[in-house]
C-alpha positions, 0 to 999 in steps of 0.5 A, a space after each residue: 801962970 796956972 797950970 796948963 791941962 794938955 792931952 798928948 797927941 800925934 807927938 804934939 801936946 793939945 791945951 784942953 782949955 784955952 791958954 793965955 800966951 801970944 803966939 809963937 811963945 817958947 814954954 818949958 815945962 815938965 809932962 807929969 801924967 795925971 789921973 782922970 779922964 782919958 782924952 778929954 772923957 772920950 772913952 771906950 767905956 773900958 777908961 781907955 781912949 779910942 784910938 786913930 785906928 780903931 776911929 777909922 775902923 767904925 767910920 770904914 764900916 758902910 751902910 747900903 742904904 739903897 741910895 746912890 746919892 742920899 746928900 741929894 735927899 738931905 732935907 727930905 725928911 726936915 720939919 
């Protein structure tokens, strides 16, 4: 079987390719930390990955664009 590359989130460790196993398989195998990369290439420019908080401190940041309900006006604006 090949080596399996797997990032380690939320106590949980997430294949970054697909992985040939039926579901429900018990694996074993031995976390080796490697370099590269930090989550999948999504840094902060700092080679560090962003992390929960930090995403919903930016996505907390609101912008008064003056319309009450702009997902009314969606395709405004379309070709």
């Amino acid at each position: 079987m090949p080596t399996i590359h797997a990032i380690f989130e939320n106590g949980v460790f997430r294949p970054v390719e697909p992985v040939e196993l039926p579901a429900g398989a018990r694996v074993e195998f031995e976390p080796r930390l490697t370099q590269g990369d930090v989550a999948d290439g999504h840094t902060l420019g700092n080679g560090q990955a962003p992390d929960t908080a930090s995403i919903y401190t930016i996505l907390e940041q609101s912008v008064e664009t003056g319309v009450s309900d702009l997902a009314a006006r969606h395709n405004e604006h379309q070709p």
